[in-house]
C-alpha positions in Angstrom: -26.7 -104.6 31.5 -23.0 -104.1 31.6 -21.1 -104.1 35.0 -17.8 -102.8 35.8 -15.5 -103.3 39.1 -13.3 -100.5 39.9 -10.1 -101.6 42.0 -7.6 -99.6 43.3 -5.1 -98.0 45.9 -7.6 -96.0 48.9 -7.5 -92.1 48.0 -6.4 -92.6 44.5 -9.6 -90.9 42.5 -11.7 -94.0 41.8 -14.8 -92.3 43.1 -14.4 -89.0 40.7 -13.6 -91.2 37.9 -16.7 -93.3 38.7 -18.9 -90.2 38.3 -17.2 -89.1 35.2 -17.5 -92.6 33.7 -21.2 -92.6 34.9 -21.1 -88.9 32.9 -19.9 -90.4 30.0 -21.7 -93.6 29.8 -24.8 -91.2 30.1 -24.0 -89.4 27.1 -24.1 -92.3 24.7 -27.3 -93.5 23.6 -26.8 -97.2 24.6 -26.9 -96.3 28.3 -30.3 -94.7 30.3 -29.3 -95.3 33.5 -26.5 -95.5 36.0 -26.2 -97.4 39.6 -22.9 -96.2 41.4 -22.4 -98.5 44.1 -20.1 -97.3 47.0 -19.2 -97.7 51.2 -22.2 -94.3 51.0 -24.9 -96.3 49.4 -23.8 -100.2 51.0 -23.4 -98.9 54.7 -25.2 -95.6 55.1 -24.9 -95.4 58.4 -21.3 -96.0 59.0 -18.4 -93.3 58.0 -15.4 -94.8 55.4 -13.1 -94.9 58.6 -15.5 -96.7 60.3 -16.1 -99.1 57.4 -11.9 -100.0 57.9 -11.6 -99.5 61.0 -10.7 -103.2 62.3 -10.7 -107.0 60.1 -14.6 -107.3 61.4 -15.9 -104.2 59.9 -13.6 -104.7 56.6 -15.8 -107.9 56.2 -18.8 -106.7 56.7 -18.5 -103.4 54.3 -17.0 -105.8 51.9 -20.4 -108.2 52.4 -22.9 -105.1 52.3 -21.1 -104.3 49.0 -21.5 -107.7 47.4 -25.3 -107.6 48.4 -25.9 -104.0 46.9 -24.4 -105.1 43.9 -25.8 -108.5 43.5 -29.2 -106.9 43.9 -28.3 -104.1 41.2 -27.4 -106.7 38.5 -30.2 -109.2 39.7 -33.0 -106.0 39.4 -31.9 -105.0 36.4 -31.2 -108.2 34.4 -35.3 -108.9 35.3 -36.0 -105.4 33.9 -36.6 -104.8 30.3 -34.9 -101.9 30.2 -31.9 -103.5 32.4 -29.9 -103.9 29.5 -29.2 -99.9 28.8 -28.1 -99.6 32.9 -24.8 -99.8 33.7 -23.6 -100.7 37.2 -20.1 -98.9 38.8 -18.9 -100.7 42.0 -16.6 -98.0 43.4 -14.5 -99.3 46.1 -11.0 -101.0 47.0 -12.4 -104.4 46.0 -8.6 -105.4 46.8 -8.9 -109.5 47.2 -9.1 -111.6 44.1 -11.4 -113.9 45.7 -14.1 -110.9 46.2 -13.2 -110.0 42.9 -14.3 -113.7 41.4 -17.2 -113.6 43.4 -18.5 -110.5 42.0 -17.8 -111.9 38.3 -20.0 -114.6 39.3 -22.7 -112.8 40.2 -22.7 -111.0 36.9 -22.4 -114.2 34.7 -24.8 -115.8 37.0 -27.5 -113.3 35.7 -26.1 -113.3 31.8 -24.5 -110.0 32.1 -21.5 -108.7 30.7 -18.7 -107.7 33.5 -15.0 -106.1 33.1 -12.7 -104.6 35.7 -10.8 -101.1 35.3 -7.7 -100.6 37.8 -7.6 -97.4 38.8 -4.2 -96.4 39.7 -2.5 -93.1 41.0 0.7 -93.7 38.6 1.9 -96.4 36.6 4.2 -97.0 39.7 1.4 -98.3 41.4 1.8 -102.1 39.9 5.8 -101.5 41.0 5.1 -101.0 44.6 3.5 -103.5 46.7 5.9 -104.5 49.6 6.3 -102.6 53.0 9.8 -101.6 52.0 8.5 -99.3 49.1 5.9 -96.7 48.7 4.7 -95.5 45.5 4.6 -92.1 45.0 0.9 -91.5 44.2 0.4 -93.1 47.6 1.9 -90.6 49.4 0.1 -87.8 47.8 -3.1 -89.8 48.3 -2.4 -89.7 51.9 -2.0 -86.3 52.1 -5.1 -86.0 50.0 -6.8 -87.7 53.0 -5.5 -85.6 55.8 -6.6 -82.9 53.9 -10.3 -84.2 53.4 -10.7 -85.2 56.7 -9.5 -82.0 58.0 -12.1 -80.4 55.7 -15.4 -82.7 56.2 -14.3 -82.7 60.0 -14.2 -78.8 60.2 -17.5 -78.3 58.0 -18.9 -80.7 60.3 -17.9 -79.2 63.6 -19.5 -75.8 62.1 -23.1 -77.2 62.0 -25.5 -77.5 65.2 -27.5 -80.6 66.2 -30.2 -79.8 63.8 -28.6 -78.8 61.0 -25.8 -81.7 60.9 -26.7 -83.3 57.3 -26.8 -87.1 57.1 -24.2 -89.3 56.2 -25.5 -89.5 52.6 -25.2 -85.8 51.9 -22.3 -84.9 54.1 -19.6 -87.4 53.5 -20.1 -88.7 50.0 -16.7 -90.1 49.9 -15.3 -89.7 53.3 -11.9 -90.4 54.9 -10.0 -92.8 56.2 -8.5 -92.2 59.7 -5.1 -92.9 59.5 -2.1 -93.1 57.2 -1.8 -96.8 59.1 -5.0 -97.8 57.8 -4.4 -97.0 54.2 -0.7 -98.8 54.5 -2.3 -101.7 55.9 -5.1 -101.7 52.9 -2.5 -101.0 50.2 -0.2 -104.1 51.4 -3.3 -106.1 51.4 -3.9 -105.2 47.6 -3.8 -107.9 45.1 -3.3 -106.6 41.5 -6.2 -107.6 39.0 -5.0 -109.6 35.9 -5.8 -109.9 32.1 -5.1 -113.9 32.9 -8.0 -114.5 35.2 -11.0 -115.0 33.0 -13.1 -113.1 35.9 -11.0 -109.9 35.4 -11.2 -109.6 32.0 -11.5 -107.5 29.9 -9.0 -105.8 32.2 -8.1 -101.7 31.5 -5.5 -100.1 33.5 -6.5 -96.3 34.0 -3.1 -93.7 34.9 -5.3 -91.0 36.0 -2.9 -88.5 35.9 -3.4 -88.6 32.4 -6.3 -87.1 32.9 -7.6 -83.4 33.3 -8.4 -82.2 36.4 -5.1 -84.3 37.9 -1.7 -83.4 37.1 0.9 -85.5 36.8 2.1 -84.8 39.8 -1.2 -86.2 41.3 -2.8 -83.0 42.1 -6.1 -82.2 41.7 -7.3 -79.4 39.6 -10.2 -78.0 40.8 -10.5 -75.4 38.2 -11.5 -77.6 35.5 -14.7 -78.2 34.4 -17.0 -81.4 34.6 -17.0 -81.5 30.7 -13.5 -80.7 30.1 -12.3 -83.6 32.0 -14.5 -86.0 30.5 -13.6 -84.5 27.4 -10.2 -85.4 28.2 -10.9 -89.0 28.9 -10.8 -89.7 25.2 -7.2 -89.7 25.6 -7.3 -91.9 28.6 -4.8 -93.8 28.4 -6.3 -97.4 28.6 -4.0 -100.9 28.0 -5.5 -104.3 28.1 
C-alpha cells in the first residue's frame, strides 16, 4: 500500500487536490481503495481554528494525525488487499521531524511512502522570512476570510436541531486569523529531494491546474473530470 504526505502553505488547495488525486488514483486499476486522512477525520470534534489555535492544540492535532495514519498504514499492510489502498495525509505537516516520523511509520510496515509539496506558486519556496510574503499567500488568506464568512453564515442559518456535525458541515474549515496562518507559514520547513524520508519528492504549482487560475483563483465552473483531466499536465519536478 502506497502512502503519500501532502505538505504545504494553510489555504493553498491541498485538500481539493487530495480528493482529485484520491479521484484519479481510483480510476486506475492498481488502486481499490482510498483513506484521506485530515484535521476532520483525526479530531472530529474540534473545528481547523481550533486545531491551531495555541502551541498545545498544534501538538495534539499534529499527534491525532500521526495516530490516524499509523493505524491506516498498520490496517492495511495486515490486509490482503492493503496493497491496492492508498493512504493521503492532507494537512500542513510543516516540521521535518513529523515529516521523518511519518516515513518511519510507513517503512516500519514495508510500505512504499513519497511526499508531494503542494504549493500556491512556485514563489512559495522563495518566501519564507517575515519580511516577505508570497503572493499565493495572500490570496489564500483571502480565500479564508471568505470561507469562514461562508461556513459561519450557513451555520448561523440553521436551528439547534438541524445544525449538522462537524463531519458534514466543515469538511475543510477555516482558520481564524490571518495571524495564525503567518505564524504557521513562518513555521514551515520546505521538504527536500536530499532527505531519504522525503523522497521521491514532487513539487505540485497548482495553478497549473484547471479549476485554479494562475492568478490563484478558483474556478468553480469546472468540472470534477475536467480538472483531473487536466492533472496530466501537472506540472510535477523531482
Amino acid at each position: 500500500m502506497p502512502s503519500i504526505v501532502l505538505a504545504g502553505h494553510p489555504c493553498v488547495g491541498k485538500t481539493t487536490f487530495a480528493h482529485l488525486l484520491a479521484k484519479r488514483a481510483l480510476s486506475r486499476s492498481t488502486i481499490s481503495n482510498v483513506v484521506h486522512i485530515s484535521e476532520s477525520t483525526a479530531c472530529p470534534d474540534q473545528t481547523k481554528a481550533e486545531c491551531y489555535s495555541n502551541s498545545h492544540m498544534e501538538k495534539t492535532t499534529r499527534a491525532a494525525l500521526k495516530s490516524e495514519f499509523d493505524r491506516a498504514v498498520v490496517s492495511s499492510a495486515a490486509n490482503e488487499e492493503g496493497s491496492t489502498t492508498l493512504v493521503i495525509l492532507d494537512s500542513l505537516n510543516y516540521i521535518k521531524g513529523y515529516r521523518y516520523e511519518l516515513f518511519c511509520i510507513s517503512k516500519a510496515a514495508g510500505e512504499r511512502h513519497g511526499a508531494v509539496w503542494v504549493m500556491g506558486s512556485s514563489s512559495d519556496e522563495q518566501f519564507n522570512s517575515a519580511s516577505t510574503e508570497s503572493s499565493s499567500d495572500v490570496l489564500a488568506k483571502k480565500r479564508n476570510q471568505e470561507r469562514k464568512v461562508m461556513m459561519q453564515k450557513q451555520f448561523g442559518q440553521q436551528d439547534d436541531n438541524e445544525k449538522k456535525s462537524k463531519s458534514e458541515n466543515d469538511l475543510d474549515g477555516y482558520y481564524e486569523d490571518d495571524e495564525t496562518m503567518n505564524q504557521l507559514v513562518l513555521r514551515f520547513e520546505p521538504p527536500d529531494v536530499k532527505n531519504r524520508w522525503e523522497s521521491p519528492l514532487f513539487k505540485v504549482d497548482v495553478t497549473s491546474v484547471s479549476p485554479w487560475d494562475r492568478n490563484g483563483t478558483l474556478e468553480v465552473s469546472a468540472s470534477c473530470d475536467q480538472t483531473t483531466n487536466a492533472m496530466k499536465t501537472m506540472e510535477i519536478n523531482d
